[in-house]
Backbone as CSV, one residue per row, in Angstrom:
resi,resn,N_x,N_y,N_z,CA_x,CA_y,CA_z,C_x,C_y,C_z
1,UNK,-2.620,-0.122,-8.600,-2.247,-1.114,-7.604,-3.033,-0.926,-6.312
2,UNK,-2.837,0.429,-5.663,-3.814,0.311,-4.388,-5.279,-0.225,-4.642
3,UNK,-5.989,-0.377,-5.891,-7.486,-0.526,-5.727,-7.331,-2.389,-5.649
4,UNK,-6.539,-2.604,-6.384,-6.073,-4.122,-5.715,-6.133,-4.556,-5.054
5,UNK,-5.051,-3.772,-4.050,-4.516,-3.865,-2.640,-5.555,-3.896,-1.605
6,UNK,-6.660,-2.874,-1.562,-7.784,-2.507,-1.372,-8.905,-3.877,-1.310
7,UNK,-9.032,-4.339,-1.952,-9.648,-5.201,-2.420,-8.982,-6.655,-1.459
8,UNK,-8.168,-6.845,-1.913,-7.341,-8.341,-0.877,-7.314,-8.143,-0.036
9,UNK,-6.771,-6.764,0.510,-7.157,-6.412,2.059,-8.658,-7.366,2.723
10,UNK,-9.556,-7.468,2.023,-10.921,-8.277,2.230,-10.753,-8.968,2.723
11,UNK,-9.831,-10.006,2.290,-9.373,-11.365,2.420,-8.427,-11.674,4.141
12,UNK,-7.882,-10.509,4.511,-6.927,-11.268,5.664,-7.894,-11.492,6.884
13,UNK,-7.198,-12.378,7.256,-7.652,-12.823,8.623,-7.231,-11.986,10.051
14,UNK,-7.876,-10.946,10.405,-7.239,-10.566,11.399,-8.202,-10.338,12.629
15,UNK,-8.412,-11.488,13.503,-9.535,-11.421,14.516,-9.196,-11.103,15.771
16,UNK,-7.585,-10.624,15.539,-7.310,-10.398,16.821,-6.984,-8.718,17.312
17,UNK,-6.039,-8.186,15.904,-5.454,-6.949,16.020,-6.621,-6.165,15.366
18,UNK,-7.672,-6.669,14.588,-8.033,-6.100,13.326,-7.429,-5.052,12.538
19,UNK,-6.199,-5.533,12.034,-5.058,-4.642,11.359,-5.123,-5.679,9.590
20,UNK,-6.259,-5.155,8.830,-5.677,-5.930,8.206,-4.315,-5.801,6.710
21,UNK,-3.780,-6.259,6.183,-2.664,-6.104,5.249,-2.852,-6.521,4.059
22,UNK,-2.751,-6.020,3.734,-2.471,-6.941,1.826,-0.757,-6.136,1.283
23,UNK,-0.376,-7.043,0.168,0.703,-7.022,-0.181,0.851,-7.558,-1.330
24,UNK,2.073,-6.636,-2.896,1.568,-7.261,-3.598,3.209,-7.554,-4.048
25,UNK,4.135,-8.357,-4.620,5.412,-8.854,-5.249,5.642,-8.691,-6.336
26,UNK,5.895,-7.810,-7.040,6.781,-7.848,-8.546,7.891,-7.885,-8.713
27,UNK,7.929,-8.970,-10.225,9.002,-9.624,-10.200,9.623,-8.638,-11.460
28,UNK,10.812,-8.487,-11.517,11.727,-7.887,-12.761,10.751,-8.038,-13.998
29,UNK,10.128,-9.434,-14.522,9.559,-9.533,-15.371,8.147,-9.159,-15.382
30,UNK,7.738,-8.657,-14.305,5.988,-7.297,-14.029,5.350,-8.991,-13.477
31,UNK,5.772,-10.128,-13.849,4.279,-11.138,-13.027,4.529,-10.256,-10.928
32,UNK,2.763,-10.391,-11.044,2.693,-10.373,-9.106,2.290,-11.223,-8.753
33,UNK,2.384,-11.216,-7.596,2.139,-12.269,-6.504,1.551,-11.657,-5.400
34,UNK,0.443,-12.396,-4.616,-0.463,-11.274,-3.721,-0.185,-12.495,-2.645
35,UNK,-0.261,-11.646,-1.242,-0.524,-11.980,0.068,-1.569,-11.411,1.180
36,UNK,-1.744,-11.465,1.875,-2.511,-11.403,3.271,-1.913,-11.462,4.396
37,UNK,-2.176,-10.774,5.657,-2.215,-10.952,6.521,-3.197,-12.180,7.131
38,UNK,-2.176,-13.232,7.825,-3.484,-14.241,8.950,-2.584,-14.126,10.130
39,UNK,-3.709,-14.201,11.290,-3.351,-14.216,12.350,-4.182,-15.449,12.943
40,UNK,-3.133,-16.127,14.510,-4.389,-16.855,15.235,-3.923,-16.149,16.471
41,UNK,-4.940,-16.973,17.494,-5.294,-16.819,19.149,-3.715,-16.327,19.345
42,UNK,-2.934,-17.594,19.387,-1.555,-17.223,19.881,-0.562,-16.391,19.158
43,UNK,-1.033,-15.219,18.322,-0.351,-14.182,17.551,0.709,-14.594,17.330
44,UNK,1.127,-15.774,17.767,2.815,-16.473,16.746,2.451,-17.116,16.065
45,UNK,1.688,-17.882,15.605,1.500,-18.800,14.199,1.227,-18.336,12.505
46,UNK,0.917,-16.685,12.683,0.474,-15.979,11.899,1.483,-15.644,11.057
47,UNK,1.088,-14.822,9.813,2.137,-14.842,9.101,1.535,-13.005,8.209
48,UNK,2.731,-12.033,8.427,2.173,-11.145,7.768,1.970,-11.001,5.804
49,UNK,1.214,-9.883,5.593,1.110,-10.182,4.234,1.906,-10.277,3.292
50,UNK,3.209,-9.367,3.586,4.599,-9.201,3.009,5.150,-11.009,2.656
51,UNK,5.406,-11.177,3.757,5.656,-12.661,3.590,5.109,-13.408,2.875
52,UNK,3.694,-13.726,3.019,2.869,-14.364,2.423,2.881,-14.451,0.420
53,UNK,3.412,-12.923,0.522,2.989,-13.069,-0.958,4.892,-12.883,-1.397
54,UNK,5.924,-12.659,-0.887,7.032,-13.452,-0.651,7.071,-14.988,-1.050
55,UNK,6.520,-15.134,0.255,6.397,-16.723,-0.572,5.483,-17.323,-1.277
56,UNK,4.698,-16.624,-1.482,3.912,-17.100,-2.886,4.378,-17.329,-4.301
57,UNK,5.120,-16.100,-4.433,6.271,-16.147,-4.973,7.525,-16.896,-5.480
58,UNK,7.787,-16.924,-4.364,9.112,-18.607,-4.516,8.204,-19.872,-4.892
59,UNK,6.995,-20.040,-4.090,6.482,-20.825,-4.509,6.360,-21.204,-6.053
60,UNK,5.983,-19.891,-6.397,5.882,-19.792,-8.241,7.134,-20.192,-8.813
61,UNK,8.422,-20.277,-8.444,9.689,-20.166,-8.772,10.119,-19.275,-8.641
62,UNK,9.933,-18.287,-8.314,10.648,-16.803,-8.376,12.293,-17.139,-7.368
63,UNK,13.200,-16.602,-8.106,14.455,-16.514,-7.142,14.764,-15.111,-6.845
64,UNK,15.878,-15.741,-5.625,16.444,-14.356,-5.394,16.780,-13.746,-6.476
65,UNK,16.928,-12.081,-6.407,17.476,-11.422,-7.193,15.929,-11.025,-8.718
66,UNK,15.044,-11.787,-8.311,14.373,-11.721,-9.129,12.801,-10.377,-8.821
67,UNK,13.065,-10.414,-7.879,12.079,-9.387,-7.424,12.149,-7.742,-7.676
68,UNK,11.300,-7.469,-7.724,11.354,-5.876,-7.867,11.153,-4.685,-6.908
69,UNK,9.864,-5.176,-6.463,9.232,-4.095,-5.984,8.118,-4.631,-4.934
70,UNK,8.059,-4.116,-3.953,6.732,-4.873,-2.950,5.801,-3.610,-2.745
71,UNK,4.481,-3.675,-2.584,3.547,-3.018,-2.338,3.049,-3.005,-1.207
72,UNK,2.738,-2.082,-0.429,1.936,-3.273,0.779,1.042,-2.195,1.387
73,UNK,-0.581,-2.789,1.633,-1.173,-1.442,2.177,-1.918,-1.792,3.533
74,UNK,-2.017,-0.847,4.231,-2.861,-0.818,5.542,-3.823,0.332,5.778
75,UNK,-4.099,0.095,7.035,-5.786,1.028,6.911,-5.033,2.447,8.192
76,UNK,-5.754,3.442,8.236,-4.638,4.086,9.151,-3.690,4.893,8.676
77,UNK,-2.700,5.508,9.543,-1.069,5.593,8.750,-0.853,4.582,8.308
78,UNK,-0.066,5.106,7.067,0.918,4.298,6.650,2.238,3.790,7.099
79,UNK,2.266,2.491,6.879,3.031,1.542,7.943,4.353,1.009,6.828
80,UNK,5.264,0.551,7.239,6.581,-0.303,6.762,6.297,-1.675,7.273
81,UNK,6.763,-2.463,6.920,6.956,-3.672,6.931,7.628,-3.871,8.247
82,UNK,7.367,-5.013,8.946,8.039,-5.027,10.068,9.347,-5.784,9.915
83,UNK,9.681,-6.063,10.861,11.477,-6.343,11.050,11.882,-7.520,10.568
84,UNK,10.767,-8.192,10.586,10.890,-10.212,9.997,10.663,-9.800,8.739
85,UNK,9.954,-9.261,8.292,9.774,-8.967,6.676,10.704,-8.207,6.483
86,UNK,11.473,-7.459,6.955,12.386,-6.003,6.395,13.313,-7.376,5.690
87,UNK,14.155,-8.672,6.989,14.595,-9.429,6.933,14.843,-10.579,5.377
88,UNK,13.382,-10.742,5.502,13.048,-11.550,4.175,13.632,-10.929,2.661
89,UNK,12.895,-9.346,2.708,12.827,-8.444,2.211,14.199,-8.184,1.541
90,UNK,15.078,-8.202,2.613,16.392,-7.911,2.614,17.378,-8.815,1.568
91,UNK,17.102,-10.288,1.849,17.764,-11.508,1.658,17.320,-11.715,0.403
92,UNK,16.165,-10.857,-0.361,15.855,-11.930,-1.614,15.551,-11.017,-2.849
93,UNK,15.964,-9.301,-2.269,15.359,-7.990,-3.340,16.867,-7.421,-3.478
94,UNK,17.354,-7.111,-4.674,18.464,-6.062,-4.419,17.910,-5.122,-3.641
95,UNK,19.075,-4.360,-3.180,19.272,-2.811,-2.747,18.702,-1.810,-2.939
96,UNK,18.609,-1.782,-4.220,17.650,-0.619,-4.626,16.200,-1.023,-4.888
97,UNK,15.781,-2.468,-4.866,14.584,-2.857,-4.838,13.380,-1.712,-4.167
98,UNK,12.189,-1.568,-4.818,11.410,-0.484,-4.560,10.599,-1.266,-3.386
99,UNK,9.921,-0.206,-2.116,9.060,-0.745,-0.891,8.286,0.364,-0.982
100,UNK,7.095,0.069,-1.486,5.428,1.070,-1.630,4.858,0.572,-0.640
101,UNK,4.341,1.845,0.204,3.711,2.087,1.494,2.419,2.342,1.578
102,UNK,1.564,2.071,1.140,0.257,2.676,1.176,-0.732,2.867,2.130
103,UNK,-1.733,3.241,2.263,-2.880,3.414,3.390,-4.393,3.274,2.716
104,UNK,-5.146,3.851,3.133,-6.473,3.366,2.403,-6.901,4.434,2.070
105,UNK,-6.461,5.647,2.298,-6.623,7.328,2.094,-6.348,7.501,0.619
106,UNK,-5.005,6.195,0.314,-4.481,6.756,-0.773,-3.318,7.711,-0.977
107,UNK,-2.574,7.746,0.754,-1.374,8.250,0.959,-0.149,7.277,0.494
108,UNK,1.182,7.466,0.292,2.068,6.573,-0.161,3.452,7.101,0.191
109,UNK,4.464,5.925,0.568,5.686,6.570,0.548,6.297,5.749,0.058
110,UNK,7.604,5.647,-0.430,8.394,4.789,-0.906,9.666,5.257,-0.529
111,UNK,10.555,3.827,-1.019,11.897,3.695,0.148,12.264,2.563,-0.983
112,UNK,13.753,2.639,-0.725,14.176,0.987,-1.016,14.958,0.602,-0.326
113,UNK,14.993,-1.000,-0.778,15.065,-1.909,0.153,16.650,-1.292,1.329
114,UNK,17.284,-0.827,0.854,18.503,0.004,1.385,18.325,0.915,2.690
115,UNK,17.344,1.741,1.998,16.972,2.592,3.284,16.296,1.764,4.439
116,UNK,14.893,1.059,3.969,14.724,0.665,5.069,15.044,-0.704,5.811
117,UNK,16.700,-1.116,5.329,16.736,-2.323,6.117,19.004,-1.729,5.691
118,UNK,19.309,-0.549,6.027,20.345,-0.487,5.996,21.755,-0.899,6.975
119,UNK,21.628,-1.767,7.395,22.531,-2.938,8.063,21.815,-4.033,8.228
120,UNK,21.583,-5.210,6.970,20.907,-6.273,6.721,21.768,-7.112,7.527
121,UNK,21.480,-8.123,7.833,21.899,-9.565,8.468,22.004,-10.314,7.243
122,UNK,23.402,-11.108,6.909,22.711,-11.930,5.795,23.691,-13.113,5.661
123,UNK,24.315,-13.749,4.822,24.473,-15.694,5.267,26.586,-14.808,5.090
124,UNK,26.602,-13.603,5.357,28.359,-13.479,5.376,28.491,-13.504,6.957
125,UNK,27.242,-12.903,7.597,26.828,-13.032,8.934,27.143,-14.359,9.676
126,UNK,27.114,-15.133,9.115,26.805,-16.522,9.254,28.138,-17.405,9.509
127,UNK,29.291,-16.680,8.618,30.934,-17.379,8.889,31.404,-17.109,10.081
C-alpha cells in the first residue's frame, strides 16, 4: 500500500502548504478508493485527501458501515487525519475501523477509528 500511496501523493495539489497527502479507503469487501489532497489561494475551498477518497467512495456506492480501513500518507512525521476528517471518519467507519499512518520513510502507526476520534459527535447529538 505505501508504494501506492507514494505514488498518488504525485498527484495532490498543494501550492500553498506544500504538504502533500494521499489516502487510500477499503471497503469490508478489499475494493479501494484513492484521494488527494487539493488546496487553493483561500486554503478553505480545499479538500484533504482523507475526504476525497471518502467520497470517492460514496460516490462508488459505498455506505456507511461499509468501510474498513483508511490509509493515509505524508512526507515528514507521520501525521493523523485532521479533525474534519477524524469527523467524517467517525460517522461512516465502525469503531474498530483500522486508521494507517504512514510517512515516506516508511514509518507507520495505526489506531482505530475509537482511539482516535473517542467522543465522536454524531446525528444522537443532534436531538
Amino acid at each position: 500500500m505505501i508504494e501506492k500511496l507514494k505514488e498518488l501523493q504525485k498527484n495532490s495539489y498543494t501550492p500553498i502548504t506544500h504538504f502533500p497527502v494521499a489516502a487510500c479507503v477499503i471497503t469490508k469487501d478489499g475494493k479501494e478508493y484513492f484521494g488527494v489532497n487539493v488546496e487553493d489561494a483561500t486554503t478553505r475551498a480545499g479538500s484533504c485527501a482523507e475526504r476525497v477518497a471518502i467520497f470517492n467512495a460514496i460516490t462508488a456506492g459505498v455506505k456507511e458501515g461499509e468501510f474498513k480501513e483508511i490509509d493515509i500518507i505524508t512526507n515528514g512525521e507521520v501525521s493523523t487525519p485532521c479533525f474534519v476528517c477524524r469527523q467524517m471518519i467517525s460517522e461512516l467507519f465502525d469503531k474498530d475501523g483500522v486508521v494507517k499512518c504512514y510517512n515516506t520513510d516508511g514509518e507507520v502507526e495505526e489506531y482505530t477509528v475509537e482511539e482516535l476520534c473517542p467522543h465522536p459527535f454524531g446525528e444522537d447529538d443532534l436531538k
